[in-house]
ZABAMAR-968874 format. One record per residue (C-alpha): x, y, z; residue in three letters. Coordinates in pm, whole numbers, padded with zeros to 5 digits, always signed. Layout:
<pts>
XYZALA/...
</pts>
This chain:
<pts>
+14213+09380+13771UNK/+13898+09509+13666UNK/+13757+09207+13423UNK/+13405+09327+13433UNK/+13519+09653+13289UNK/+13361+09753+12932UNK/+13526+09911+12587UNK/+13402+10244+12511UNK/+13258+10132+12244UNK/+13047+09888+12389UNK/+12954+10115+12638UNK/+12839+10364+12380UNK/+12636+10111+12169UNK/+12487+09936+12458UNK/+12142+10094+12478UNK/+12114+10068+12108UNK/+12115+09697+12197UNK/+11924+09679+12471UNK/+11610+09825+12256UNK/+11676+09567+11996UNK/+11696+09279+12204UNK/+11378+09413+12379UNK/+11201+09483+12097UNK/+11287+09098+11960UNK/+11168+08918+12273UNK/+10827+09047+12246UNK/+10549+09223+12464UNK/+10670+09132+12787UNK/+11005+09242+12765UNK/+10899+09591+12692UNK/+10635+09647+12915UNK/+10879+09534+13206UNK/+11114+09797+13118UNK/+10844+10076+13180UNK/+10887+10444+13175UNK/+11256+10327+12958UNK/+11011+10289+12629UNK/+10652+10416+12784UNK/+10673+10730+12993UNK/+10400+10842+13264UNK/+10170+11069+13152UNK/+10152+11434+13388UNK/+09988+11326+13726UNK/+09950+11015+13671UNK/+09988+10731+14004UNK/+10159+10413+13955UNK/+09786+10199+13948UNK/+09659+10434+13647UNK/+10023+10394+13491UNK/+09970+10000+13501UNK/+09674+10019+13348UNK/+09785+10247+13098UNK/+10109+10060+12998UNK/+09867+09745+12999UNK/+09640+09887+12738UNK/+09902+09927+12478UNK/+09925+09688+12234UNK/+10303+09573+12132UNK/+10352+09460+11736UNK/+10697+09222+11753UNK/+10752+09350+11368UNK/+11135+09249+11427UNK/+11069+08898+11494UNK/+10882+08814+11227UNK/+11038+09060+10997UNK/+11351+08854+11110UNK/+11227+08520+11084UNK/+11109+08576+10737UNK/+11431+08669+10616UNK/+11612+08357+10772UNK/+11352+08165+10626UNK/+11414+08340+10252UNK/+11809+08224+10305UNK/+11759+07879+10450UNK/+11494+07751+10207UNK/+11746+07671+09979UNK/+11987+07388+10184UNK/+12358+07593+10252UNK/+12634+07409+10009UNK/+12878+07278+10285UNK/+13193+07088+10144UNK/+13457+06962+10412UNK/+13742+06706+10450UNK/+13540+06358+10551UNK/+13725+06384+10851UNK/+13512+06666+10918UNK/+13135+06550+10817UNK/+13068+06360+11111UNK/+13076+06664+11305UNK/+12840+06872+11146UNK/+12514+06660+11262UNK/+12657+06868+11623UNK/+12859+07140+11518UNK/+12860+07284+11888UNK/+12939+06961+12088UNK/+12538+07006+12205UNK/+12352+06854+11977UNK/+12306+07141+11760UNK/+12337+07101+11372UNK/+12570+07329+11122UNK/+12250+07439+10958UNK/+12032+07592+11289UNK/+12381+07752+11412UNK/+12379+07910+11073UNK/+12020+08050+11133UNK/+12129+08119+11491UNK/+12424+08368+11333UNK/+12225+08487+11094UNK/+11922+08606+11359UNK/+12226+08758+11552UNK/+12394+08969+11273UNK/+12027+09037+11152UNK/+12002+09191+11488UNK/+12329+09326+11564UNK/+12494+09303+11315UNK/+12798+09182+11541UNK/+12874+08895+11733UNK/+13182+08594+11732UNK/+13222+08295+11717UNK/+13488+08084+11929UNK/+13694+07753+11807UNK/+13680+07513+12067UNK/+13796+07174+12199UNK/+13759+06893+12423UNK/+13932+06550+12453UNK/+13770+06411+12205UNK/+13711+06698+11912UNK/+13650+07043+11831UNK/+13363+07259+11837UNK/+13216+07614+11775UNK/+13066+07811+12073UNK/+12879+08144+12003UNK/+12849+08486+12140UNK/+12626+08802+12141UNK/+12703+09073+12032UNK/+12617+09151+12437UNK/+12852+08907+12560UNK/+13187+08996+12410UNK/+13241+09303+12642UNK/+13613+09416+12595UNK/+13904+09392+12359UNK/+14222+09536+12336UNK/+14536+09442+12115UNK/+14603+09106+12237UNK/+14305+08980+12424UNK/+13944+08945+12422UNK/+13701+08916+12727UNK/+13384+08744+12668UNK/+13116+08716+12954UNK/+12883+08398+13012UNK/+12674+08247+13228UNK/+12690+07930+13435UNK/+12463+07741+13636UNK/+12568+07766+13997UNK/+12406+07471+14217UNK/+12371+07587+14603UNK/+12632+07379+14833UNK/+12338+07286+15061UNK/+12067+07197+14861UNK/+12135+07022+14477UNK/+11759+07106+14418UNK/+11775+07536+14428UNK/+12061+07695+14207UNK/+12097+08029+14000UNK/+12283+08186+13711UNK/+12600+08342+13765UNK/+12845+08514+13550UNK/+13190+08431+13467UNK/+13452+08551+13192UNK/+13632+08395+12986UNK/+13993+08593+12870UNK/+14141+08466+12553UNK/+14509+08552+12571UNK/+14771+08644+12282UNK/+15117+08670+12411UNK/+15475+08607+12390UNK/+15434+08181+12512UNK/+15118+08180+12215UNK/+14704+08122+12319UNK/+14579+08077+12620UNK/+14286+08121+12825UNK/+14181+08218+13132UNK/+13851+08192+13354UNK/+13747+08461+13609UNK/+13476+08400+13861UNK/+13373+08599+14144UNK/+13487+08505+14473UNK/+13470+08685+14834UNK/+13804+08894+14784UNK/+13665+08986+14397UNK/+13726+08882+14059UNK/+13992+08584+14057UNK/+14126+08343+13786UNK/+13988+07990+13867UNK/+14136+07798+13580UNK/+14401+07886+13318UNK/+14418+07669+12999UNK/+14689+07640+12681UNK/+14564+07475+12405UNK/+14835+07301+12186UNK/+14831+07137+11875UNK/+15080+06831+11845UNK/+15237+06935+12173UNK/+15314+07339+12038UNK/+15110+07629+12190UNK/+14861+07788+11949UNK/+14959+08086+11762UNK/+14622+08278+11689UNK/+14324+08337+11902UNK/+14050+08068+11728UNK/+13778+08366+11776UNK/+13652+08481+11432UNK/+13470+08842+11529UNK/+13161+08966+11263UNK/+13070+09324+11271UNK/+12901+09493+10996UNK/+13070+09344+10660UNK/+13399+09295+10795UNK/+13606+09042+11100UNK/+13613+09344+11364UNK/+13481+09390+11683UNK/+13406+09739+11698UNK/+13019+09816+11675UNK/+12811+09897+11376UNK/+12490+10011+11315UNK/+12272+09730+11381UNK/+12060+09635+11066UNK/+11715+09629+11266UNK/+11789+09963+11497UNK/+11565+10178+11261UNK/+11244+09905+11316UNK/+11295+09860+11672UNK/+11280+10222+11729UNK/+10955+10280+11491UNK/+10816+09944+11681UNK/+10836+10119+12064UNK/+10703+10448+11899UNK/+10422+10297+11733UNK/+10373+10043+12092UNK/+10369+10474+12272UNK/+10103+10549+12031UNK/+09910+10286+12062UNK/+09882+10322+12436UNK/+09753+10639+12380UNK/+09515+10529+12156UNK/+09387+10278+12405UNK/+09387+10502+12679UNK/+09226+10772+12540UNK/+08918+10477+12411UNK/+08929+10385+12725UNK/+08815+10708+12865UNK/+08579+10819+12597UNK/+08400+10454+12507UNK/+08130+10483+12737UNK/+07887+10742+12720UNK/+07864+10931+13073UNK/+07532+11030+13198UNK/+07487+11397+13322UNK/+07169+11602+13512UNK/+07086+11944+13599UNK/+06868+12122+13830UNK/+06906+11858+14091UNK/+07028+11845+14466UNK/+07375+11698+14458UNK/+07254+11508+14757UNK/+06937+11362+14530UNK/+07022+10978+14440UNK/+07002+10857+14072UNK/+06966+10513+13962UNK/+07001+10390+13586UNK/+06798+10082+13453UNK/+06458+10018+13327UNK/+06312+09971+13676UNK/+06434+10292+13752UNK/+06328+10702+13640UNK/+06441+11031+13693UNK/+06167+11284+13760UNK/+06295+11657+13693UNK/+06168+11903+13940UNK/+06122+12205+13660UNK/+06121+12218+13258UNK/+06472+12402+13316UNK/+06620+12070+13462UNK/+06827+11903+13173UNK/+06913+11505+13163UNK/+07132+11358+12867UNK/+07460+11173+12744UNK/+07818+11323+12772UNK/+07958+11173+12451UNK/+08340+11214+12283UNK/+08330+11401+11933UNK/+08623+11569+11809UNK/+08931+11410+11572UNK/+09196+11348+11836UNK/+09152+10990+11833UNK/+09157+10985+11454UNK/+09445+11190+11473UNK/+09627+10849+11688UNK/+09491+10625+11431UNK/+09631+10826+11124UNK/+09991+10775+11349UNK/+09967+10437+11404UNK/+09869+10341+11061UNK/+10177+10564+10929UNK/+10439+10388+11173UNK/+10326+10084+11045UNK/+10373+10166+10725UNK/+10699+10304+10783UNK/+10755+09974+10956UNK/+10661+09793+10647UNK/+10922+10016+10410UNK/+11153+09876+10669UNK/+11125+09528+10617UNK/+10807+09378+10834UNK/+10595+09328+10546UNK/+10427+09100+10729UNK/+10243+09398+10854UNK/+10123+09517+10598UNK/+09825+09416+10368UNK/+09867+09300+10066UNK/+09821+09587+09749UNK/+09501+09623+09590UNK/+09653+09634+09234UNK/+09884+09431+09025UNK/+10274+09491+09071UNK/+10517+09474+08791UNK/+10829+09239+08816UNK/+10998+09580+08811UNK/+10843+09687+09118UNK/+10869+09442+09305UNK/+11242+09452+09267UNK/+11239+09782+09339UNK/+11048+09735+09673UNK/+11282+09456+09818UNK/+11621+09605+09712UNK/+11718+09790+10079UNK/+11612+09462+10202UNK/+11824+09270+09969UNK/+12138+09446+10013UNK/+12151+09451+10404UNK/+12016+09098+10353UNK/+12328+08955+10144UNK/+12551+09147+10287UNK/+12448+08960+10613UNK/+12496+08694+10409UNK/+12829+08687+10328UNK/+12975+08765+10602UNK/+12770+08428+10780UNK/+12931+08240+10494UNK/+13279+08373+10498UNK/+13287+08307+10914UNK/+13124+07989+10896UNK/+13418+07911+10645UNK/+13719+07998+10848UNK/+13559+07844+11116UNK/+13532+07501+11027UNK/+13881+07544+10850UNK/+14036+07581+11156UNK/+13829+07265+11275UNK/+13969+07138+10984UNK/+14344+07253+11039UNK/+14348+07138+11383UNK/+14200+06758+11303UNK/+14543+06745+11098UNK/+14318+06653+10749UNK/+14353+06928+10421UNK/+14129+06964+10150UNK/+13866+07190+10012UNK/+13652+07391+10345UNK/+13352+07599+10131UNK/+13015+07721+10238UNK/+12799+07858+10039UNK/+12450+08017+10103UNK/+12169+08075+09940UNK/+12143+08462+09832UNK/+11821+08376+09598UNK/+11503+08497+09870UNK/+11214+08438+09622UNK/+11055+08112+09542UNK/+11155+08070+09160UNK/+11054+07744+09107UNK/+10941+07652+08744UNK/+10558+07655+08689UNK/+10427+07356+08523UNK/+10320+07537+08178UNK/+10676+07657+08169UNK/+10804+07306+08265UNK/+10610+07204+07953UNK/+10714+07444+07702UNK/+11069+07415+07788UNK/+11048+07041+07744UNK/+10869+07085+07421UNK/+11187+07344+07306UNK/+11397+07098+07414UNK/+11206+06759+07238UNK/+11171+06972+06900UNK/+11547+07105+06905UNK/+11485+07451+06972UNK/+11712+07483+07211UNK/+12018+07297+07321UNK/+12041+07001+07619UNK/+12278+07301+07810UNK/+11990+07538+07795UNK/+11733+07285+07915UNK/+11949+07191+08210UNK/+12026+07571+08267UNK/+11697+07661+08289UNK/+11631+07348+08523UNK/+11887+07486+08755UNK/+11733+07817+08766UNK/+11414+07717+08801UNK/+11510+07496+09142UNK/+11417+07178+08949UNK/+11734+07028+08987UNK/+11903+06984+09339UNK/+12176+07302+09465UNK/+12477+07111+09513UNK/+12438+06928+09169UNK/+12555+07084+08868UNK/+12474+07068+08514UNK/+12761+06872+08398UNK/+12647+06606+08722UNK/+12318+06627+08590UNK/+12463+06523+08219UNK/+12637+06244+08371UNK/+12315+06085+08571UNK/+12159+06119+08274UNK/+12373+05961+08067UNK/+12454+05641+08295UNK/+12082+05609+08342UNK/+12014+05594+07957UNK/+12279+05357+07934UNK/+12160+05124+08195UNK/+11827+05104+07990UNK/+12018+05047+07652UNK/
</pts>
């Protein structure tokens, strides 16, 4: 059987990932893929290509552009209401120390990216877990099974001290007997099954693969077009231009000194203890130095890619504006950003959900499973001149206790997972302990 086989799909997307995932790891990652994102120049040897691909200067506008968004959901703490069965668990949602929040960020970094990945329902003796894959690792699916490919840390039979990663897959099975799952390694005669599992529940075999796929806005696996494909692309043509733009200052920097009317063999020294005497008043000495606008020419390029990187959603490299922008406008600005930001969104919090409800399901306990994230990205808090006049609207009857608290809410005063009828409560039990 061939396990390590691909879906077409995959296979078609793949070196859409590839420059993503590059382009996210930084500097290093793309130089080491070479002439894939920087090709030679004519005539160039493999020394002067070196130094050329060394000269250019990589901007990770991905990574931060990324990273800023994350940060824009998760400063507002995700709403997470389970069974109490359940709570314990989410200090280490993955059964490695790793809280529900951070696996949030790590999803939404991945569907950021990808805009695809999964996310597999696990368990051990002692309870269940989540386990989650790239959009990279989930290679193949067909109607009733899904292959996902990980690595494992292989530990050399003659020395505990050297090891390497390998790769194994792991085959989760729908069929006729229910779930099950199966483990291929590679051996001498080829790909063979070293372990085959069936989970049960209460003694009966499972009836659903636990294995909640994400891919664009919907639970598929098939590839979509990954949010951040359009920036990684500008980000290696803008990394092309700057090499140019290095190599070409390299080159034209230094101002190169020429002579006529010389002997070729005649030897020339430059310094103050040293002078050139001419032998006639045709012989000509000077300074060979670069004029022209092809350089400029590079720098308009790399100032419009980055630009263009900015529209995309790396703000972060560009400067601030000069002037003063409207509300309006800066609504305006962020709303591509916003959409393909909530959408991302949602579909985090509706996976999270069924994940932890079939944690939920299969601890035997019922009850409410929500999550809710924050879709607000800008810092609203309530300014403390506001804070005053509202109180002052309030104190004078202007407006009612419901529009104080609203207002509160909005303005991030009070706490997210307390509403305004809580709020009424607190307030009241606290006046009456005073009384």
């Amino acid at each position: 059987m061939g396990i390590e086989n691909r879906h077409p799909y995959y296979s078609n997307t793949e070196t859409q990932w590839q420059r993503i995932r590059d382009s996210y790891k930084g500097s290093d990652a793309v130089k080491n893929e070479g002439e894939n994102y920087l090709p030679k120049l004519s005539g160039q040897t493999d020394d002067e290509y070196q130094a050329y691909k060394l000269r250019g200067v990589y901007y990770n506008g991905i990574e931060r552009t990324v990273k800023g968004l994350i940060g824009a959901v998760m400063r507002v703490e995700p709403i997470i209401e389970v069974p109490d069965k359940i709570k314990p668990l989410l200090d280490d949602i993955t059964g490695t120390g790793l809280p529900l929040n951070d696996f949030i960020s790590y999803m939404l970094s991945e569907q950021l990216l990808m805009g695809r990945q999964g996310v597999l329902v696990d368990r051990n003796e002692e309870r269940p877990y989540l386990v989650g894959y790239s959009t990279e690792q989930i290679t193949n699916w067909l109607d009733d099974r899904i292959i996902l490919e990980e690595n494992f840390r292989q530990i050399d039979a003659d020395d505990i001290y050297k090891s390497e990663y390998a790769t194994q897959y792991r085959e989760l099975v729908k069929d006729g007997e229910g779930y099950k799952v199966r483990v291929w390694k590679k051996e001498k005669k080829g790909w063979t099954v070293v372990d085959e599992i069936f989970p049960s529940r209460l003694g009966k075999a499972l009836s659903d693969i636990p294995f909640i796929s994400l891919s664009g806005e919907g639970f598929n696996l098939e590839p979509s077009i990954p949010p951040m494909l359009a920036l990684a692309d500008t980000g290696l043509s803008l990394y092309r231009t700057s090499a140019d733009l290095e190599h070409g200052r390299h080159f034209t920097a230094l101002p190169t000194p020429y002579v006529t009317g010389i002997d070729e063999t005649s030897e020339l020294k430059i310094g103050s203890g040293s002078a050139w005497i001419l032998p006639d008043s045709s012989s000509r000495a000077g300074y060979l130095e670069f004029s022209g606008q092809g350089l400029q020419a590079l720098e308009k390029a790399m100032e419009e890619k980055r630009s263009m990187m900015a529209s995309l959603g790396a703000q972060l490299l560009q400067s601030q504006k000069a002037g003063i922008e409207s509300a309006d406008s800066v609504r305006l600005r962020q709303n591509a950003e916003a959409s393909t930001l909530v959408s991302t969104v949602k579909s985090v919090e509706r996976a999270v959900t069924q994940a932890l409800r079939i944690m939920a399901e299969w601890e035997g306990v019922s009850g409410d499973v929500t999550v809710t994230l924050n879709t607000d990205f800008v810092d609203t808090k309530i300014q403390a001149g506001d804070m005053t006049s509202l109180m002052g609207a309030w104190q004078s009857g202007a407006i009612s206790h419901e529009t104080f608290l609203f207002n509160m809410k909005r303005g991030e005063i009070l706490p997210p997972d307390v509403s305004i009828e809580d709020e009424k409560d607190m307030i009241g039990v606290q006046v009456g302990e005073l009384e």
